[in-house]
N, C-alpha and C positions, 0 to 999 in steps of 0.2 A: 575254471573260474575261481577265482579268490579276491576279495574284499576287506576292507576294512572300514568300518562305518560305525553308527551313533547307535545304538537299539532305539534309543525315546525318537527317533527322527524316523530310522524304518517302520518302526511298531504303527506311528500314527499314519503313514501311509496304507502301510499293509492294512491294518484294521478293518479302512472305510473299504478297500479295494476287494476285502475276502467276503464283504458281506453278499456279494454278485453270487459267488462261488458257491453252490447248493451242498453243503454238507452231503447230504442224502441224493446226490445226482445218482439217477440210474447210469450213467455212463461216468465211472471214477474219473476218468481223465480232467473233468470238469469241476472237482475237487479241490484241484490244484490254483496257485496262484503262479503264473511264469512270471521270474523275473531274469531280466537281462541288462549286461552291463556293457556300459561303452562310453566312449566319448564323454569320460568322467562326472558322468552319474548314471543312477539305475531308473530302472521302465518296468512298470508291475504291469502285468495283465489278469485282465480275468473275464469270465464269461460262462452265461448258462444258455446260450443258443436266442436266446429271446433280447438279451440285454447285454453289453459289456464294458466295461472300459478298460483304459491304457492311460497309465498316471507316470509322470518323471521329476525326478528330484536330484539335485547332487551328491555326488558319493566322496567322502572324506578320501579314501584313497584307494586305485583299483590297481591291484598287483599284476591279474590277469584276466581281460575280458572274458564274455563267456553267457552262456544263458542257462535255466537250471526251472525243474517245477519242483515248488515249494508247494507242500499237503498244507491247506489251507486252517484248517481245525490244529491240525501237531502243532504249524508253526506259529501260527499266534496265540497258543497257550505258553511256547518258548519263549516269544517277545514278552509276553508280561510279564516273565518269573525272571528276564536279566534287563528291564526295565534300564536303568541307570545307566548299564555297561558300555563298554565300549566293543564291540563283537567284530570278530573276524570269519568270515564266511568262504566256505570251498567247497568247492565239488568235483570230480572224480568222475565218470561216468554216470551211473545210478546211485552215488552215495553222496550225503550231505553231509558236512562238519561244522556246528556253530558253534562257537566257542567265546567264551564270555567273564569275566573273572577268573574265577576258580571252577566254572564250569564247561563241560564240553559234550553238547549232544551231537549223534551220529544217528542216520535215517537212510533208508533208501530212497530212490524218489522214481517217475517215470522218465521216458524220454520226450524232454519237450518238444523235438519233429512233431509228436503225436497229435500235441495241443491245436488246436482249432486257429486260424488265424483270425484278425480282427480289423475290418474294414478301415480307410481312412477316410479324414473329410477335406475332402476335393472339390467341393460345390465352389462354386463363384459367386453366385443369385444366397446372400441369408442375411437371417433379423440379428445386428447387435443390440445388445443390452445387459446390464454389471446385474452380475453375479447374485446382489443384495436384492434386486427387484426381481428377481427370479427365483430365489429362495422365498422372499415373501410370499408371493403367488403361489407356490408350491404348500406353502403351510398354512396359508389362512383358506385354504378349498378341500386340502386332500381328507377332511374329515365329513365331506357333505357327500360320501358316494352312495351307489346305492347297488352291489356287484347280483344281488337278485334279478334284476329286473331285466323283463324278457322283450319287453318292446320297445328300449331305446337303449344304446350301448351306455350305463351310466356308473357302471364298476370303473369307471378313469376318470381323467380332467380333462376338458375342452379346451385344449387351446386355440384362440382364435386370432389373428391377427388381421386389422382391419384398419386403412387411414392412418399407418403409423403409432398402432401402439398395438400393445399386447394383451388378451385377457385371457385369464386363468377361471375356467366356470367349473364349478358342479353340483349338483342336485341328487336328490332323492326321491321328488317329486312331494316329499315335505317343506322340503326350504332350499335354499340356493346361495350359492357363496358365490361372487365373483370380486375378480382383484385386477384389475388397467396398470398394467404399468409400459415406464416412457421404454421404448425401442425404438431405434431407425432401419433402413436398408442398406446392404451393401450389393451394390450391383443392378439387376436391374429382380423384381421383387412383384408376383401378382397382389394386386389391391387387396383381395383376403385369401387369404391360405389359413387353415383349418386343420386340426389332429389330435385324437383322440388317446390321449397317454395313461399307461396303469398306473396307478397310485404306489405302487411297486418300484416302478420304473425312476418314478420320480424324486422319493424319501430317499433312495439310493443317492441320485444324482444329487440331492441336496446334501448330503453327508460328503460328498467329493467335491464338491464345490467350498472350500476352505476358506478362499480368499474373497472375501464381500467386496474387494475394491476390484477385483480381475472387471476385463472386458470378458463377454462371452458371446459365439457366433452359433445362431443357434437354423438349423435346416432344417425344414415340416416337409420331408418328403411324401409319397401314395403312399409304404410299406413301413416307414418309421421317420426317428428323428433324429438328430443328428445333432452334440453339442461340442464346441472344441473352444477351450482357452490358450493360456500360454504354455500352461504343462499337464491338458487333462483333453482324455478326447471319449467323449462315451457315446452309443448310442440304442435303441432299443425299438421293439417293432410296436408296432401300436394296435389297440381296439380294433374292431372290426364293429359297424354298425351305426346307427344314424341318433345325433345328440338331437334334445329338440330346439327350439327360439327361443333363446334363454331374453334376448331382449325383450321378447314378448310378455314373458315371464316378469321382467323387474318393470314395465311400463304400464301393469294393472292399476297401479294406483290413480284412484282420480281425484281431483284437487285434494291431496292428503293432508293432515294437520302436521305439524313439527312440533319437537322440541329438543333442548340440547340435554344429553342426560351428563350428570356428574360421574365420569368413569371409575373414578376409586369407591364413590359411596355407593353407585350402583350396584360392582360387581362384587361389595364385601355385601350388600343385602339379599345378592342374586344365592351367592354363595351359602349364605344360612339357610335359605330356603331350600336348596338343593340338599342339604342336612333329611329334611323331613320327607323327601320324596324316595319312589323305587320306580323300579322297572314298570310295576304296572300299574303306577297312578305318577307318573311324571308332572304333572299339570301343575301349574301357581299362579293365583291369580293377583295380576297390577291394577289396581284400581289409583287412577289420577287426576287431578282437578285442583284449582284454586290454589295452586303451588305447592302441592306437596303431591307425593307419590305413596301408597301405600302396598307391599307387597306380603300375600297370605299363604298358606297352606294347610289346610284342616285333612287329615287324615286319620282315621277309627282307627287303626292300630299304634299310629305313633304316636298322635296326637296334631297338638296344632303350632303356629306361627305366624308371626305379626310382626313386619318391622317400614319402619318410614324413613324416607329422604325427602328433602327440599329437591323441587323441579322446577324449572320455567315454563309452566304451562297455569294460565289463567282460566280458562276456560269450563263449562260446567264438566262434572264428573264424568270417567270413560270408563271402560273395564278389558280389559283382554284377558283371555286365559292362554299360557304358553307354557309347551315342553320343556322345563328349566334347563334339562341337558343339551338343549339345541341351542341356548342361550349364553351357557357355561364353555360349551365348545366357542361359540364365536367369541366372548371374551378372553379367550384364553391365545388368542391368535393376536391378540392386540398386546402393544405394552401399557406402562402408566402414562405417558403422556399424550394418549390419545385422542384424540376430540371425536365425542361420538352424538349424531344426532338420528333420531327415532320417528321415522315415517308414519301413520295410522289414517286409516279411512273412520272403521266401524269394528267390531267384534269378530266378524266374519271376512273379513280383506286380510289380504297377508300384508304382518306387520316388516317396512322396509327400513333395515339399519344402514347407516352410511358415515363411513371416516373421512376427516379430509384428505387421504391420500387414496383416494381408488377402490375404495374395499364397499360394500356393498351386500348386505345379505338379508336374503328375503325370506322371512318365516308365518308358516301358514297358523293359525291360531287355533286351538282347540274350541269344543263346544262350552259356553256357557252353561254353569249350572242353572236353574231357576233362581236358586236363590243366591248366587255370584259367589258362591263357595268354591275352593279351589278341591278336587280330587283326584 
């Protein structure tokens, strides 16, 4: 095999591709990244038995097809240091030659027969939907999990597919994120299909997922899932165990109050107050009424804080007390131009945030102090 290609074009591929590949795999083989050449571009693999993919790109010019395992760790320490170059790639039986500038590294490498093959997607029956609504999903949930918990599978994401769209759930059994986004069928498609994906599995596939405009075809198999675009096919086995009724979960609220919160003044007031909190006194308390909002935090060792915004709520005075980091985390899933409005019964209901695209997250409120101090 020999090549001639971009470094800055392989490096970005290889990169997202070697992150599959478990440095520390008890079985070395699995180490490796296979790349193979043909039909004038390259095809990276990778795989740690649980998860894999198979990515393709153009190759500037290929002397002599051929297929080769690239050590995952060496070789993308080598992409970084000839960054720029333009590199010429060969291989010989078990030895590598990359050659780059004025540089020229030499390796051995395994036989890629060895390497594990890697399923295709064959299916007929699956959900399309871009790339961007799938990425979204992926990142406004994968931080609500909860991988302790022994009586419902809730170390992954729910994804559910029901009536033609898609939702991305997950909980802690503190609060809950969920994200709708549009999908259709291709084929014929049962009414809901259901699967439980690791949070592993998915930040993965969100990092190979490059292109926000691709189409993407996604299969919810019994034993895993299956994703394939135009030049990426990955797929990975899924949870084992039962999520709970997450609708039941967001439809606690009973005639709740609203209001639209100011997203940039909110999350710079959220964010101060997140200053004065830790680990084991997370709490700050929102006190709101008559159009303003006041947000506090009194803590004995650091001290305290006080900051206000203008609301659109009339109404006589409320108070909730909330984990600021569960607060921080969902703002952080959103950009600036987001429109965010803020569900509330009482002190004691879980307070229900909602975007107008889909997003959705429902957090449980800490106790009131007696005297509405935050600690």
């Amino acid at each position: 095999m020999k090549i001639i290609c971009s470094c800055e074009t392989l490096a970005s591929y290889f990169e997202v591709v070697r992150s599959i590949a478990r440095i520390q795999s008890p079985k070395p083989i699995l180490r490796n990244v296979k790349m193979e050449v043909r039909d004038e571009e390259i095809v990276l693999f990778a795989t740690d038995m649980e998860m894999g993919a198979r990515i393709s790109f153009p190759c500037e010019q290929i002397l002599e097809a051929g297929t080769v395992l690239l050590p995952s760790d060496l070789v993308g320490k080598i992409l970084k240091q000839l960054y720029r170059e333009t590199l010429t790639i060969e291989s010989n039986k078990n030895q590598v030659i990359i050659k780059g500038g004025e540089s020229q590294f030499e390796f051995s490498t395994e036989d890629p027969e060895e390497f594990p093959g890697i399923p295709v997607f064959s299916e007929n029956n699956y959900i399309v939907t871009k790339a961007r609504y799938f990425k979204e999903g992926i990142k406004r949930t994968n931080f609500a999990t909860d991988s302790e918990s022994g009586r419902y599978a809730l170390g992954g994401i729910f994804m559910d597919f029901k009536e033609g769209s898609l939702n991305f759930v997950s909980t802690d059994g503190r609060r809950m994120a969920t994200q709708q986004i549009e999908a259709s069928v291709h084929g014929e498609y049962p009414e809901q299909k259901t699967a439980i994906a690791t949070t592993r599995s998915l930040d993965a596939l969100a990092r190979l997922l490059t292109n926000a405009d691709a189409d993407i075809s996604l299969a919810l198999l019994d034993n895993c899932f299956m994703v394939q675009t135009e030049n990426l096919f990955f797929y990975s086995s899924l949870l084992e165990g039962r999520f709970p009724d997450w609708r039941i979960g967001l439809n606690q609220l009973r005639n709740p109050k609203s209001m639209m919160l100011p997203f940039e003044e909110f999350t710079r007031c959220i964010r101060q107050a997140e200053i004065m909190t830790d680990s084991t006194s997370p709490g700050v308390l929102l006190e709101f009424g008559n159009g303003k909002m006041t947000i506090s935090k009194a803590d004995v060792g650091k001290g305290k804080l006080q900051t206000r915004l203008a609301v659109d709520f009339h109404e006589d005075e409320m108070a909730l007390k909330l984990n600021v980091d569960f607060i921080v985390k969902f703002l952080g899933a959103l950009d600036s131009e987001s429109v965010v409005k803020m569900n509330f019964v009482d002190s004691r209901t879980g307070v229900l945030f909602e975007t107008n695209d889909g997003y959705r997250y429902l957090v449980m409120p800490m106790q009131l102090d007696v005297k509405k101090q935050a600690g």
